[in-house]
Legacy VTK file of the C-alpha trace (Angstrom):
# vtk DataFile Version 3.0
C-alpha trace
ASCII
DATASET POLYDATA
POINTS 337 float
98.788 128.112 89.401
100.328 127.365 93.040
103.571 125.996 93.306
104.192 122.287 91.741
104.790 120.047 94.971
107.410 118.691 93.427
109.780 121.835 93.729
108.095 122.316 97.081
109.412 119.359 98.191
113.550 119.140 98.458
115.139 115.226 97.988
116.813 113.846 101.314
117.954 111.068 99.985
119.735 108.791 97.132
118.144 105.714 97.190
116.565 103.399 94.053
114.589 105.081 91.918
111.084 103.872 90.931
112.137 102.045 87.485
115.314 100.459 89.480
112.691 99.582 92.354
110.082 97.583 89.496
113.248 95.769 88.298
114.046 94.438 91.285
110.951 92.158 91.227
109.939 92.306 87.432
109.320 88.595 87.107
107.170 88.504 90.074
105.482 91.698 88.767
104.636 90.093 85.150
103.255 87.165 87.922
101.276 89.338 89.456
99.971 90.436 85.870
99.448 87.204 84.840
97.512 86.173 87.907
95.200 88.764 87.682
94.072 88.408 84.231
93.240 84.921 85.029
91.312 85.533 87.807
89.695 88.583 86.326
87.990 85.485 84.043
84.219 85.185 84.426
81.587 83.519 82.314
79.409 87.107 82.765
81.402 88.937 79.656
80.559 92.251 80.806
82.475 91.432 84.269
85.339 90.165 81.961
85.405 93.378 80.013
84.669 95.647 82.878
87.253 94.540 85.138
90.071 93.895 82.304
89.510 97.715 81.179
90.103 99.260 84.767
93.217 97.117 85.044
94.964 97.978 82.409
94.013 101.602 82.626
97.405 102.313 83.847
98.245 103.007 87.573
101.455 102.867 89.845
100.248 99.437 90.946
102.318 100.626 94.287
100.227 97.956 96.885
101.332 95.176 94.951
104.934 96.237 94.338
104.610 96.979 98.108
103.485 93.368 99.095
106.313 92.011 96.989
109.304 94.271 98.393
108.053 93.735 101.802
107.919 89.832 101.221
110.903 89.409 99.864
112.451 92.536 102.226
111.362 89.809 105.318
113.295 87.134 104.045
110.455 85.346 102.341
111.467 82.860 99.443
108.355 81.150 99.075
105.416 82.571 96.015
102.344 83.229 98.108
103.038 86.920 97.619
102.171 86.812 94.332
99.124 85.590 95.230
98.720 88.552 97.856
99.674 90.894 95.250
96.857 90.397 92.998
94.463 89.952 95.943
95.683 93.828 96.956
94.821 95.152 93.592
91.721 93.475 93.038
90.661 95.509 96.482
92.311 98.578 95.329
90.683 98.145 92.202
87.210 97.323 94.120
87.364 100.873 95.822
88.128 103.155 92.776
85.229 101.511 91.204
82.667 102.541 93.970
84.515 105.947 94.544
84.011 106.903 90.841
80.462 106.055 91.392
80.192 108.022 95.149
82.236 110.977 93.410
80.402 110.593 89.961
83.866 110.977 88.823
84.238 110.947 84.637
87.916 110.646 84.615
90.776 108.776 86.077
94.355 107.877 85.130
93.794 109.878 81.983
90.684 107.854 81.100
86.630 107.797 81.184
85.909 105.565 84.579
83.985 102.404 84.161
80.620 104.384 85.645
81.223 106.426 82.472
81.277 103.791 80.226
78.919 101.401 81.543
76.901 102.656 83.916
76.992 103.039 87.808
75.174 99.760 88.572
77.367 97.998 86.573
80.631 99.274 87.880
79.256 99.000 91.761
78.677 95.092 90.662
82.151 94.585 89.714
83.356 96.478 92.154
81.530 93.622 93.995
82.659 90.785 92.496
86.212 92.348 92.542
86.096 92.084 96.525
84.239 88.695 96.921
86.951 87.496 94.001
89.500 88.771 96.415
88.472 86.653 99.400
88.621 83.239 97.579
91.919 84.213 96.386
93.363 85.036 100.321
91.705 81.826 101.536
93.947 79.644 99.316
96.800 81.164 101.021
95.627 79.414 103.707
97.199 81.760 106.638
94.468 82.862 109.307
96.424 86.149 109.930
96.491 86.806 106.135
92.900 86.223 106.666
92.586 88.715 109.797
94.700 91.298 108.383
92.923 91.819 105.014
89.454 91.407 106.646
89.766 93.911 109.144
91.532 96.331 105.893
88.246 96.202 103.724
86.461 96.779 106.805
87.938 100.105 107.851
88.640 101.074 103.935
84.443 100.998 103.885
84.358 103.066 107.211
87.150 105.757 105.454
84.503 106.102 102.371
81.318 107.079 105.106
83.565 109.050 106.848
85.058 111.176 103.393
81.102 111.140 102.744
80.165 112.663 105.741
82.726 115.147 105.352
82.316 116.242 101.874
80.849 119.777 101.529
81.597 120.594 105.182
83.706 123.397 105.598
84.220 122.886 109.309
86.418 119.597 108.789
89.332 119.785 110.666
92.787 118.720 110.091
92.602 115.958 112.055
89.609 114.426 110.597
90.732 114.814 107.075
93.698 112.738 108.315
91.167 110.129 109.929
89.737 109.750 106.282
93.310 108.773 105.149
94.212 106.259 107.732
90.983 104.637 107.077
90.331 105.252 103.090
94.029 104.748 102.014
96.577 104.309 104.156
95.227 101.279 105.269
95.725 99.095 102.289
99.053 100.610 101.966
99.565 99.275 105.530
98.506 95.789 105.508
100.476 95.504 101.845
103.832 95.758 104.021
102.292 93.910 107.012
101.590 90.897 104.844
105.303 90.930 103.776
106.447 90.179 107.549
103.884 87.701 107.602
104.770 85.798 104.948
108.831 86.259 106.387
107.259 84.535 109.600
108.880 87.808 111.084
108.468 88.488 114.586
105.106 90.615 116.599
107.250 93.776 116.814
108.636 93.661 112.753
105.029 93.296 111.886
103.818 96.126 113.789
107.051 97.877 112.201
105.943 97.523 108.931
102.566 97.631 109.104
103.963 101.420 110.934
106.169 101.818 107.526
102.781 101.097 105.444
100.868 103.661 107.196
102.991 106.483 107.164
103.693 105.738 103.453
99.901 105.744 102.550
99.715 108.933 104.486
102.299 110.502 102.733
101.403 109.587 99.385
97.863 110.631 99.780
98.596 114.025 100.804
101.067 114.626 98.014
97.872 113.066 95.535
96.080 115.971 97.338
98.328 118.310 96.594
98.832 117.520 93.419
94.778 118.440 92.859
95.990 121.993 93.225
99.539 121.885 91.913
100.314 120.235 88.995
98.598 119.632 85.325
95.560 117.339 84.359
98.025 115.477 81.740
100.235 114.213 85.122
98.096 113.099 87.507
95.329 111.953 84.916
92.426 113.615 86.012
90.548 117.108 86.263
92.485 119.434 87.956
90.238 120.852 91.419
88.416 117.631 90.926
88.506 117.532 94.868
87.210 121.042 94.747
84.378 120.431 92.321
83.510 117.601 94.603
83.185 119.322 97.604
86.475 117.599 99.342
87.834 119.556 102.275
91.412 118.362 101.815
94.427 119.890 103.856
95.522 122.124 101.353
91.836 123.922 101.942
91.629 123.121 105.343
95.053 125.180 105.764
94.223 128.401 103.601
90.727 128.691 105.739
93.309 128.406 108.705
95.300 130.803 107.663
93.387 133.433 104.820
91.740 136.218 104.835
88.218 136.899 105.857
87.697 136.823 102.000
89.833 133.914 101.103
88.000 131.860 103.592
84.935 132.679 102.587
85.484 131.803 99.265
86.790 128.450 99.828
84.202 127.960 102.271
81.684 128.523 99.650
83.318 126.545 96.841
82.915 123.180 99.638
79.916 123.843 100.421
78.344 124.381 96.646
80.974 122.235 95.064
81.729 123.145 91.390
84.512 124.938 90.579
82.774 128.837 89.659
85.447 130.036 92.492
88.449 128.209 91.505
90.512 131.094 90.846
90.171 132.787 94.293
90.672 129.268 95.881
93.647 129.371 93.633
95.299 132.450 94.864
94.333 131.892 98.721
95.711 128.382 98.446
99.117 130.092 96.804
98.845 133.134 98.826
98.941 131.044 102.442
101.265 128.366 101.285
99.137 125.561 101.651
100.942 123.240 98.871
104.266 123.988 100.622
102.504 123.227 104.232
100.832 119.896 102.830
104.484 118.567 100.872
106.152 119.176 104.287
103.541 117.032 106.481
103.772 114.655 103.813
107.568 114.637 104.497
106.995 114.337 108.228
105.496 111.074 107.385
108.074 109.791 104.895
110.599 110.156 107.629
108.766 108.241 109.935
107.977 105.602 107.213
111.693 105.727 107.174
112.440 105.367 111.115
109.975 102.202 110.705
112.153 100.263 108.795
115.233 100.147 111.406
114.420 96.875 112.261
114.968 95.682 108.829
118.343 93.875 107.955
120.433 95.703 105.182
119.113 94.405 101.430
118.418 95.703 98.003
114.426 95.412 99.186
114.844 97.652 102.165
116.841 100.243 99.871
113.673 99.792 97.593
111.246 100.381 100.534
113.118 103.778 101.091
112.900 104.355 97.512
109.293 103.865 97.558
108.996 106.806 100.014
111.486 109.085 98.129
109.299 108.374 95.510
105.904 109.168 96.851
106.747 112.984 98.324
108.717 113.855 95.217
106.274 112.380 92.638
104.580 115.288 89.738
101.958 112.300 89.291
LINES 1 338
337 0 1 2 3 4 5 6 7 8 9 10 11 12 13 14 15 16 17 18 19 20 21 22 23 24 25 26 27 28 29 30 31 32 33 34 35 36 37 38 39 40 41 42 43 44 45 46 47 48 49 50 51 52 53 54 55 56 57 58 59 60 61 62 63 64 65 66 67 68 69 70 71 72 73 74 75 76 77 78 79 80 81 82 83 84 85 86 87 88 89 90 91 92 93 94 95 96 97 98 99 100 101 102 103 104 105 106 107 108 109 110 111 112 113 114 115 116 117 118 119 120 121 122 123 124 125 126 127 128 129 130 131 132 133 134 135 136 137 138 139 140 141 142 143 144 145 146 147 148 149 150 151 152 153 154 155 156 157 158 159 160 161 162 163 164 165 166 167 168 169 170 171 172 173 174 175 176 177 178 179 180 181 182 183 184 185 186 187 188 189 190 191 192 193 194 195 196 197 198 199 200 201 202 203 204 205 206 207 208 209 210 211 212 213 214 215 216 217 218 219 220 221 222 223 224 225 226 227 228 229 230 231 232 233 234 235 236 237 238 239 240 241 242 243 244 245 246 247 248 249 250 251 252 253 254 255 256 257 258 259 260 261 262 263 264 265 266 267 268 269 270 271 272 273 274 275 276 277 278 279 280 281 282 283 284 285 286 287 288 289 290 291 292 293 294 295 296 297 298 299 300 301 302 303 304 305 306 307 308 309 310 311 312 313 314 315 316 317 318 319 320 321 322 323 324 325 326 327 328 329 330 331 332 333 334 335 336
């Protein structure tokens, strides 16, 4: 096995870690919670069941933690995050539904996906209702920008799944459109979770665009190290099949990087193993992936965009939430999960 990305990666920094971080806004987090499971509540039982199983199937719940550190990071004393919070994971929550069914994925957070359990029509139709569930909740917020923001964030999160589509089982995706599929697909949501924060804080155009810079680079960051983690670390951590992205057909950077810089051999294996999917040549992707470094080349562009997630928050006056925002990035390059 390559390299865990977690000894790749070397810590910068001593800030809060991510059990000091949840304290900080543990009531609001068991609001958050609470909110959901009420307005999980349908008269349809199977949405009811459905949805309540893939929310407490575990998870970081990191966009909602995000929208409350932001809030509160902005100066905001008011409880319309909360409200925001839940809205964030019912889209999350919305996406992994129809990626499970796009990837025909079996697993997650340690766990048979919904699609496994009930079927793919079922989980697309929660999925669904998840989204349109979302938008009632925003509009009681009643903030047009709130409005804009998230709007225009399910919009590009459903042009980031066409786009990963179009580029599955294409060897010839480059670098820079793998990271187009993260802006879109991921970082996104991470983005307007901190942009909704100076929202909320009534902060000014230029804070916004700071943090909405902060959630972008975070997203970016974590979703490389998630990437790297495919290759690098044990099913047990990160709760699903290890070279699931491979088996899939994903061109992610660490493949993108061995092609770049393997062997005629080592390329063509990888470039076979994307095109077929399956995982028949997962131990020569293995050892070109090792061999060329790739882990250690994806931890340190995740790094790159930690310390510009950083630089974002200069704006930010000094507070226990902006420590936690830097502790949110510490925590996403140096994660083994």
């Amino acid at each position: 096995m390559s390299q865990p990305v977690q000894e790749v990666l070397k810590k910068q920094r001593d800030y809060l870690d991510i059990n000091n971080i949840r304290a900080l806004v543990h009531r609001e987090s068991l609001a958050v919670d609470q909110l959901i499971l009420e307005r999980l509540g349908s008269d349809v039982a199977l949405i009811d069941k459905l949805g309540r199983y893939i929310i407490d199937s575990g998870g970081k719940r990191l966009r909602p933690l995000l929208v409350l550190l932001a809030a509160r990071a902005c100066g905001y004393q008011g409880h319309d995050h909360i409200e925001l919070a839940a809205v964030i994971e019912f889209i999350h929550t919305a996406t992994l539904l129809h990626d499970d069914v796009v990837d025909a994925s079996d697993l997650r957070r340690g766990n048979q996906t919904a699609n496994a359990i009930w079927g793919n029509e079922a989980a697309v139709l929660v999925g669904d209702f998840l989204y349109s569930r979302s938008f009632e909740m925003m509009v009681s917020v009643g903030n047009m920008r709130v409005m804009e923001i998230l709007s225009t964030t399910t919009n590009v999160i459903a042009e980031g799944e066409v786009l990963q589509l179009l580029n599955c089982h294409d060897p010839d995706t480059t670098e820079e459109l793998y990271r187009d599929v993260i802006r879109y697909k991921t970082a996104k949501l991470f983005e307007a979770s901190s942009r909704l924060g100076a929202v909320l804080g009534r902060e000014s155009g230029n804070v916004e665009c700071a943090m909405g810079r902060y959630g972008m680079h975070l997203g970016t960051a974590f979703q490389l190290i998630d990437d790297a983690l495919d290759y690098g670390s044990s099913s047990d951590n990160i709760g699903k099949n290890i070279g699931d992205d491979l088996a899939e057909g994903k061109p992610t950077l660490p493949l993108i990087y061995a092609m770049r810089k393997g062997t005629p051999a080592q390329v063509k294996s990888i470039r076979e193993a994307i095109e077929n999917g399956g995982l028949e040549n997962i131990d020569k992707v293995m050892e070109a992936i090792e061999s060329t470094h790739a882990i250690a080349y994806t931890a340190q562009s995740a790094q790159y965009e930690a310390n510009l997630a950083i630089e974002a928050l200069a704006e930010l006056p000094a507070s226990p939430y902006k420590e936690a925002l830097y502790g949110l990035v510490d925590f996403s390059v140096n994660r083994s999960y």
